[in-house]
Biotite code that builds the C-alpha atoms (Angstrom):
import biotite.structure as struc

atoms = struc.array([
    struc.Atom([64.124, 79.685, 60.136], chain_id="A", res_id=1, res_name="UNK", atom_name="CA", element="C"),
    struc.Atom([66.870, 79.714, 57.708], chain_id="A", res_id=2, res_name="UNK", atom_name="CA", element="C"),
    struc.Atom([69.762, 78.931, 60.793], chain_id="A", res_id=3, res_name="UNK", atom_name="CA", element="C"),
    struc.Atom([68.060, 76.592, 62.132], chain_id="A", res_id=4, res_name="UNK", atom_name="CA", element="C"),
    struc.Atom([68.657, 74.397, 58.781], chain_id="A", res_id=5, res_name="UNK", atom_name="CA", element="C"),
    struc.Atom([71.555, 74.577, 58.913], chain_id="A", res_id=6, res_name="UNK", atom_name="CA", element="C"),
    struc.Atom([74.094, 72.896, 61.342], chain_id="A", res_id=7, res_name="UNK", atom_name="CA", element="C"),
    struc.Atom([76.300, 76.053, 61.677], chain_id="A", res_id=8, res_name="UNK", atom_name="CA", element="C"),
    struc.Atom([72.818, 77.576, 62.576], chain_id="A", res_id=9, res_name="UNK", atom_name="CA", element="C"),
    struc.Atom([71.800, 75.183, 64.894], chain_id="A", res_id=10, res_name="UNK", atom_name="CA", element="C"),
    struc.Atom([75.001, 75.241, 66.666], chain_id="A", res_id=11, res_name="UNK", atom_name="CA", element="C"),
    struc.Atom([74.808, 79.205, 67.119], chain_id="A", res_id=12, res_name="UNK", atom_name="CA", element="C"),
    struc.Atom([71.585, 78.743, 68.820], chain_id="A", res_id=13, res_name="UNK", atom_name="CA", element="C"),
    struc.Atom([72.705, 76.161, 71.128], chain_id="A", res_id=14, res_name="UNK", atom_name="CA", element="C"),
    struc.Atom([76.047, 78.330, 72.449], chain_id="A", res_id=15, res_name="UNK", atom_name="CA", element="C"),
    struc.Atom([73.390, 81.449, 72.998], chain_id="A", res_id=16, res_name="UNK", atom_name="CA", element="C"),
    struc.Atom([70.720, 79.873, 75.114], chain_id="A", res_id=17, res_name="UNK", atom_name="CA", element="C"),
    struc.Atom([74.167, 77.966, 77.128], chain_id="A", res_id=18, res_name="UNK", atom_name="CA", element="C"),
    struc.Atom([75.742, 81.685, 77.274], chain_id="A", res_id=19, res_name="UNK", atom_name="CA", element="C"),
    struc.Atom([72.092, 82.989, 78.391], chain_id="A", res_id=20, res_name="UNK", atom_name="CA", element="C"),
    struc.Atom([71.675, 80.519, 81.357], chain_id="A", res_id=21, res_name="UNK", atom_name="CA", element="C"),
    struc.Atom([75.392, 81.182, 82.673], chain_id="A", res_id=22, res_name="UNK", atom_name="CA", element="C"),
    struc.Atom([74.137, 84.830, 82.295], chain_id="A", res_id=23, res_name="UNK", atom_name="CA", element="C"),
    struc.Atom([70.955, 84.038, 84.767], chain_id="A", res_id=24, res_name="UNK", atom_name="CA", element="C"),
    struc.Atom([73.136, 81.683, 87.082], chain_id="A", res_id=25, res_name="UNK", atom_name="CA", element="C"),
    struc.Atom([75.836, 85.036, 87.580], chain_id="A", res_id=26, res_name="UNK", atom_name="CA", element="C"),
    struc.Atom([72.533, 87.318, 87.922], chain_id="A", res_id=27, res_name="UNK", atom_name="CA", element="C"),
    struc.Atom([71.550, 85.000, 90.816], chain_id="A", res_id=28, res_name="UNK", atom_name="CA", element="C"),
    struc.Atom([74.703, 84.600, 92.394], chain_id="A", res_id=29, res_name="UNK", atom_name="CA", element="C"),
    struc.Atom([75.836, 88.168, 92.439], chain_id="A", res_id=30, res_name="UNK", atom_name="CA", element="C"),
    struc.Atom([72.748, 89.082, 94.020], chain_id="A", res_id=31, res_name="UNK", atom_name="CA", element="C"),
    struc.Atom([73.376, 86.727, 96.805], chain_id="A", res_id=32, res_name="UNK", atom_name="CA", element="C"),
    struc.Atom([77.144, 88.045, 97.382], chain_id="A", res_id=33, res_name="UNK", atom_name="CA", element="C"),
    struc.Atom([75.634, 91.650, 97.096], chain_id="A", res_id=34, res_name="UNK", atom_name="CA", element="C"),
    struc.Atom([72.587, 91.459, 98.585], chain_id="A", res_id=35, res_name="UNK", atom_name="CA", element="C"),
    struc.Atom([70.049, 94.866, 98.723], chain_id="A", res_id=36, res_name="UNK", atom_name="CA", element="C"),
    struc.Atom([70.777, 97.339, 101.377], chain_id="A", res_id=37, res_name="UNK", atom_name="CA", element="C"),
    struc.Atom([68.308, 96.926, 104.542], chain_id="A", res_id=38, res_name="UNK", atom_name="CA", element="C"),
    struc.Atom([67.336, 100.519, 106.387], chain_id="A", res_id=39, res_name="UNK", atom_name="CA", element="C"),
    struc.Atom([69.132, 101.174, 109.414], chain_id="A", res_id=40, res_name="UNK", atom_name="CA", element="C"),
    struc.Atom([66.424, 100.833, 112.385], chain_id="A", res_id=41, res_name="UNK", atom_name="CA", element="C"),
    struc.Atom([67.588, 103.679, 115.105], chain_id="A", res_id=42, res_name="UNK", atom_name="CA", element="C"),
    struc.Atom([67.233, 102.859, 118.824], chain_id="A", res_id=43, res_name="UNK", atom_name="CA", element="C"),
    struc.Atom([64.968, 105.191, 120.239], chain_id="A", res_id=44, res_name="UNK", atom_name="CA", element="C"),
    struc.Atom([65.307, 102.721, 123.694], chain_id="A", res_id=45, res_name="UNK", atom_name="CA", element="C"),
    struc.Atom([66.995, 100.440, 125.613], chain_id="A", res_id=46, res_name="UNK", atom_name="CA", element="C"),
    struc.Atom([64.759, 98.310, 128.399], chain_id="A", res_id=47, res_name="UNK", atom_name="CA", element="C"),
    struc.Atom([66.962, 96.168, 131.406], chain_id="A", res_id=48, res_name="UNK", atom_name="CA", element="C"),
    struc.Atom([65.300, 93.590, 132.791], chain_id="A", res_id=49, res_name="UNK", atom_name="CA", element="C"),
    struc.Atom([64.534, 93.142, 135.233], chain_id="A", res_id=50, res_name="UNK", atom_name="CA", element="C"),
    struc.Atom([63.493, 96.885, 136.394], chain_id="A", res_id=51, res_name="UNK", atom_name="CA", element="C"),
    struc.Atom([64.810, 97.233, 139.321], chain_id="A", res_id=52, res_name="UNK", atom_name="CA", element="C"),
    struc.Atom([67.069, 95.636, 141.668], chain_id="A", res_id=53, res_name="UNK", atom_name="CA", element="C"),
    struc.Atom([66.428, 95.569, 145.669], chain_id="A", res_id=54, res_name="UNK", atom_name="CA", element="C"),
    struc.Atom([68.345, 92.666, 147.298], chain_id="A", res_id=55, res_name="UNK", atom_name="CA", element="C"),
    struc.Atom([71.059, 92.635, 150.681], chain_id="A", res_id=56, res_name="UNK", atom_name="CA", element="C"),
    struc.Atom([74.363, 93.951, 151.325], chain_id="A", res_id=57, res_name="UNK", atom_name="CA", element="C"),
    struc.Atom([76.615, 90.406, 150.402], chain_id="A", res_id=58, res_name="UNK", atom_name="CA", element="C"),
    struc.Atom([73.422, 88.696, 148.524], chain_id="A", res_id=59, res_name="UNK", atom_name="CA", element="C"),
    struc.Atom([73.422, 86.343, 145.589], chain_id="A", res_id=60, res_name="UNK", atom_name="CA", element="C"),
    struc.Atom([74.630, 87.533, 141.979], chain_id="A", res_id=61, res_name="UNK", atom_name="CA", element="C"),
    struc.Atom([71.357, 88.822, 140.008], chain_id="A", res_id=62, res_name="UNK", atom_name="CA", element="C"),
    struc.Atom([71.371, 88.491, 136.062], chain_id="A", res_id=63, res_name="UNK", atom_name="CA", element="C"),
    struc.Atom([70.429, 91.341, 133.894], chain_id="A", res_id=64, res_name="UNK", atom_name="CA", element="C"),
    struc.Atom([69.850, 91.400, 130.486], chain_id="A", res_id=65, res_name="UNK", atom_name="CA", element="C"),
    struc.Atom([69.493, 94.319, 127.684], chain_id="A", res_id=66, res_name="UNK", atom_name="CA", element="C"),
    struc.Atom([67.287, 94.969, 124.808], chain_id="A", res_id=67, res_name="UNK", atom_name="CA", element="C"),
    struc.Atom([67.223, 97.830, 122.385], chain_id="A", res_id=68, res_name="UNK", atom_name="CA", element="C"),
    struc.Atom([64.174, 99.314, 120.927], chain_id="A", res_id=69, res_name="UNK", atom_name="CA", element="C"),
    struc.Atom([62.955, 101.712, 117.736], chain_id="A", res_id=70, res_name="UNK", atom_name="CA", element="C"),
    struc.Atom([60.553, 104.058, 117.717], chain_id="A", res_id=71, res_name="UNK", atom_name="CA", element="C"),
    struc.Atom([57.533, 101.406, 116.920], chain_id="A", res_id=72, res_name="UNK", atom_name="CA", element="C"),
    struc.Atom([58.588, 99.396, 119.752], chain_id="A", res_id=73, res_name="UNK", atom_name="CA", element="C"),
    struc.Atom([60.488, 96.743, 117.684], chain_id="A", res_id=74, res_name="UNK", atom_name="CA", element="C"),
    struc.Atom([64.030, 94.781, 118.381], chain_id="A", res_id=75, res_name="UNK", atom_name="CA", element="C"),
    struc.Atom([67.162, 96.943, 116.986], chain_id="A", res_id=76, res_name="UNK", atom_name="CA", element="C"),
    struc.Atom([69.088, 94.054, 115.555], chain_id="A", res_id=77, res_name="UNK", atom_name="CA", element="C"),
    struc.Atom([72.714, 94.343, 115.868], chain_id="A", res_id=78, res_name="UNK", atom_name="CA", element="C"),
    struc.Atom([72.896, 96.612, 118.492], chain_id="A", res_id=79, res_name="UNK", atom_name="CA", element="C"),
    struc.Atom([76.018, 96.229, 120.864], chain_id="A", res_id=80, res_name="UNK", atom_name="CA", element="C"),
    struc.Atom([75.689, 97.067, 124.777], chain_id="A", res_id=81, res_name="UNK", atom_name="CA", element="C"),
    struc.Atom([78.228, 98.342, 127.752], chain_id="A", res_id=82, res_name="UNK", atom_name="CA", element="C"),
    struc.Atom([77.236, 98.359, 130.957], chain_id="A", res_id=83, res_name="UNK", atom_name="CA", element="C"),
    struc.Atom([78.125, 100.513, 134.221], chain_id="A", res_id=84, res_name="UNK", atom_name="CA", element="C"),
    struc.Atom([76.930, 101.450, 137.813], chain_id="A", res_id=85, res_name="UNK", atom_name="CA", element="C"),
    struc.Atom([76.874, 104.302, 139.721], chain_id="A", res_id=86, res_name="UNK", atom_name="CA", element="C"),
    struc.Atom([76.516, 104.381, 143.456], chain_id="A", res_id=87, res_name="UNK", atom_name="CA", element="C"),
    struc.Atom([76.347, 106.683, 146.654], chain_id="A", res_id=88, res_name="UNK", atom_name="CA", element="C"),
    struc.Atom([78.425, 103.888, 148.628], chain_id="A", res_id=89, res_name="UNK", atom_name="CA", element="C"),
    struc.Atom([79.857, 101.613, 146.054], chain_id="A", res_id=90, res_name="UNK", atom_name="CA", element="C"),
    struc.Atom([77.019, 98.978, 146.971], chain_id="A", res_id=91, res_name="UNK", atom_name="CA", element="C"),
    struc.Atom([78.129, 96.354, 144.015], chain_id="A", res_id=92, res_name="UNK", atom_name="CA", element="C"),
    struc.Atom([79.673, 95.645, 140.754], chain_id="A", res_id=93, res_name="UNK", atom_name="CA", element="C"),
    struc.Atom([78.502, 95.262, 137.217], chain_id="A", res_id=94, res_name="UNK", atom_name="CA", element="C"),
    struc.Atom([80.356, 92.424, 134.727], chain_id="A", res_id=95, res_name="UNK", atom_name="CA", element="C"),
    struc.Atom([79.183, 92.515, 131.432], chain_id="A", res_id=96, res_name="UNK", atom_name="CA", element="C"),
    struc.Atom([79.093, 88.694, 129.952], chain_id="A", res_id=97, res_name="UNK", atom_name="CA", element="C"),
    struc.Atom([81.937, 88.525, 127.061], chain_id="A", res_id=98, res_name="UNK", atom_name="CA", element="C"),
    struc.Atom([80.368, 86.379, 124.780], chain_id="A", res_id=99, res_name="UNK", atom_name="CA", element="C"),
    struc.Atom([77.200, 88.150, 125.106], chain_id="A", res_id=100, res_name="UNK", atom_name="CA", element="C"),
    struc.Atom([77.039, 91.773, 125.637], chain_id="A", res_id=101, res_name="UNK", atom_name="CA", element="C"),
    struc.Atom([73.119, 92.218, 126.383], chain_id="A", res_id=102, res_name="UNK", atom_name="CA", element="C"),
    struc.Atom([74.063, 89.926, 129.068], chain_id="A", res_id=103, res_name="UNK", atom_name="CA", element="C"),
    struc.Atom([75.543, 91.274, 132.736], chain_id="A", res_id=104, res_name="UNK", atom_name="CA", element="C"),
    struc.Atom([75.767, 90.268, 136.135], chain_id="A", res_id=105, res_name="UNK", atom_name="CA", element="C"),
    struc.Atom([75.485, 92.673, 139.437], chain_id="A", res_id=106, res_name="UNK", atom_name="CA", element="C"),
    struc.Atom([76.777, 91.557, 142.752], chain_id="A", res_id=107, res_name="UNK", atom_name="CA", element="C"),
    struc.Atom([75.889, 93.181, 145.606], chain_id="A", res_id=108, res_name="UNK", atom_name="CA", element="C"),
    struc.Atom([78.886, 94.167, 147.721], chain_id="A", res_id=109, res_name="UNK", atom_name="CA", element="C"),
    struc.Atom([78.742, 94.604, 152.263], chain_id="A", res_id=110, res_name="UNK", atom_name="CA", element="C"),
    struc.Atom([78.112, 98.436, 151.738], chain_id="A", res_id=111, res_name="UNK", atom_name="CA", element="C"),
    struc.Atom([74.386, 99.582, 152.541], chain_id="A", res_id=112, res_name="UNK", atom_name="CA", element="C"),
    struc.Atom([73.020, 102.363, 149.941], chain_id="A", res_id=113, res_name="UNK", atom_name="CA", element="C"),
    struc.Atom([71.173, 103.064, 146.525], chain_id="A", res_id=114, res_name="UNK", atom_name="CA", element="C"),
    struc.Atom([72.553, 103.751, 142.925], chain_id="A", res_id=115, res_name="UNK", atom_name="CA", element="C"),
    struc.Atom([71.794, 102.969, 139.151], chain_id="A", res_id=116, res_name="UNK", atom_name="CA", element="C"),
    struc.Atom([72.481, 100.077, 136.860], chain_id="A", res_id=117, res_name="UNK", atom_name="CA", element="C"),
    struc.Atom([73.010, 101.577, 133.273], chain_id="A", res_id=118, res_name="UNK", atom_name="CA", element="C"),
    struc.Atom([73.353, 100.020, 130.044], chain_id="A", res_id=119, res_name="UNK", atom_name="CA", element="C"),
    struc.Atom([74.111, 101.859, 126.510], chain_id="A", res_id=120, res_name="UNK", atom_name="CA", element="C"),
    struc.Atom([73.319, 100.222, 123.187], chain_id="A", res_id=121, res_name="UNK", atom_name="CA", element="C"),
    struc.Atom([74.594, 101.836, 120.384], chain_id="A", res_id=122, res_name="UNK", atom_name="CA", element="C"),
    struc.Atom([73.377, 100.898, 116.696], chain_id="A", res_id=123, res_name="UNK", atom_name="CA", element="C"),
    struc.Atom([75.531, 100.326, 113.626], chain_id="A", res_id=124, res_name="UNK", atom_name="CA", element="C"),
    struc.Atom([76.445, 103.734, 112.956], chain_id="A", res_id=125, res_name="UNK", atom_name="CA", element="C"),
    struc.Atom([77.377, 104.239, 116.460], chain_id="A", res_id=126, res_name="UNK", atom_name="CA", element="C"),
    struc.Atom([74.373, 106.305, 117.715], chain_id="A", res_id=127, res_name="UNK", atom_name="CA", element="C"),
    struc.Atom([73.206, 105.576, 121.241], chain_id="A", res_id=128, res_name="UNK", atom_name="CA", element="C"),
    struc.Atom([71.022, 105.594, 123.980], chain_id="A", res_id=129, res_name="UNK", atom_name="CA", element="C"),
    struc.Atom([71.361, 104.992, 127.653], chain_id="A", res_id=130, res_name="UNK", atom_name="CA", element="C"),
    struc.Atom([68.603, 103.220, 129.726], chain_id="A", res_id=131, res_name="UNK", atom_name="CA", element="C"),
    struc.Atom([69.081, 102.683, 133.733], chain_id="A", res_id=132, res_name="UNK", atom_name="CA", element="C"),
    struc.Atom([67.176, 101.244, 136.429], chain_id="A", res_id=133, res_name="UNK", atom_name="CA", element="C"),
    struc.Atom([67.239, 101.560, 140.204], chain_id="A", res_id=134, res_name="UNK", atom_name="CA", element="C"),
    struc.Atom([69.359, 99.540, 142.360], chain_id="A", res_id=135, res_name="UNK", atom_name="CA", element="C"),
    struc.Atom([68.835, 99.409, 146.339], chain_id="A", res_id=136, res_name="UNK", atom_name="CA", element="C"),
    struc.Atom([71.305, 97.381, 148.746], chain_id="A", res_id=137, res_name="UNK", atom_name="CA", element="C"),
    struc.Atom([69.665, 96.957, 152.269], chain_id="A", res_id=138, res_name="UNK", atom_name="CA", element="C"),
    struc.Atom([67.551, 99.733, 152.238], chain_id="A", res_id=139, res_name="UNK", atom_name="CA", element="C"),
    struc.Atom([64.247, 100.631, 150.899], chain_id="A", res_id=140, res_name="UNK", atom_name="CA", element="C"),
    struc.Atom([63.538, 102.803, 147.801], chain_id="A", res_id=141, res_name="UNK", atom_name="CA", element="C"),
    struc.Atom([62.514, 106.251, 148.876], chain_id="A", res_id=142, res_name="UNK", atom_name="CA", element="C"),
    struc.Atom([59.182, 107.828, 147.751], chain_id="A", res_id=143, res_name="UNK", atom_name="CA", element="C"),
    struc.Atom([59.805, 112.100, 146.928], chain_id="A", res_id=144, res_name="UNK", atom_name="CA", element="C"),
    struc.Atom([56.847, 113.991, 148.895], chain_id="A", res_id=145, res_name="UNK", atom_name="CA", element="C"),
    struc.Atom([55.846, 117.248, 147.398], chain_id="A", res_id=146, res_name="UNK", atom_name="CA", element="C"),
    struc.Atom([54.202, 119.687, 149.697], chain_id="A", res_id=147, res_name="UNK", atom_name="CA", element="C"),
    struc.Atom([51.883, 122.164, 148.303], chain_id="A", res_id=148, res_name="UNK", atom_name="CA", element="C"),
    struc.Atom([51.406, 125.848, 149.446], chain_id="A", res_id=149, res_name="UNK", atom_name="CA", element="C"),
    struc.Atom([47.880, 125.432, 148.498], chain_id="A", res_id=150, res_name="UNK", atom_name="CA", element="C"),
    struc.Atom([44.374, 125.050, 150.818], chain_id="A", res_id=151, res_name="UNK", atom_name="CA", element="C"),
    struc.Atom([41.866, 122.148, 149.349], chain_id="A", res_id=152, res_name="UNK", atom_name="CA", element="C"),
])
């Protein structure tokens, strides 16, 4: 009680609590510069939509788009895509949008035949995981029939 009757005392306390709420104020902002680490979600998938493509030799352009995926089946934010193709008969091409990489477009080219549409997505430390889907130019997918040795 004694400083605070006196005007030296007074004055002492005023210049702490102003040093103590630019103290607070640099707490605040630092945090917000620096702000906590989040966990790294890993992509356990990556889903193209739509699932498969079946159109004609020459046909319209069809739009694709990418999403990656963790383990409980939530968005991997930040996740960066590249797209390819393989064919038996070169039956189209893939081009990935620029300003979007989930986004791509597949044209279908004259040839007749089947191959894959494949996308990557790779997570912030560079791990990734390749999802395709099945692509058929004028022809029809195949079914796989498995004959058994065995009598019913």
């Amino acid at each position: 009680m004694v400083l605070l009757n006196s005007k030296k005392g007074r004055l002492l306390l005023l210049v702490l609590l102003i040093l103590l709420s630019f103290g607070v104020i640099a707490v605040v902002n630092i945090t917000n510069i620096f702000p906590r680490a989040t966990t790294q979600q890993a992509i356990a998938t990556v889903k193209i939509d739509p699932g498969q493509i079946m159109t004609d030799p020459n046909g319209a352009a069809i739009h694709m788009s990418a999403q990656a995926f963790d383990a409980n089946g939530n968005h991997v934010d930040g996740a960066r895509y590249q797209w390819g193709m393989s064919s038996t008969n070169a039956v189209g091409t893939i081009a990935q949008e620029v300003a979007n990489d989930k986004l791509a477009t597949f044209t279908p080219a004259a040839n007749t035949g089947q191959g894959d549409v494949w996308v990557r997505a790779f997570d912030t430390s560079g791990q990734s995981v390749t999802g395709s889907i099945p692509v058929y130019v004028g022809v029809l997918p195949t079914k796989t029939l498995r004959l058994s040795t065995e009598y019913v």
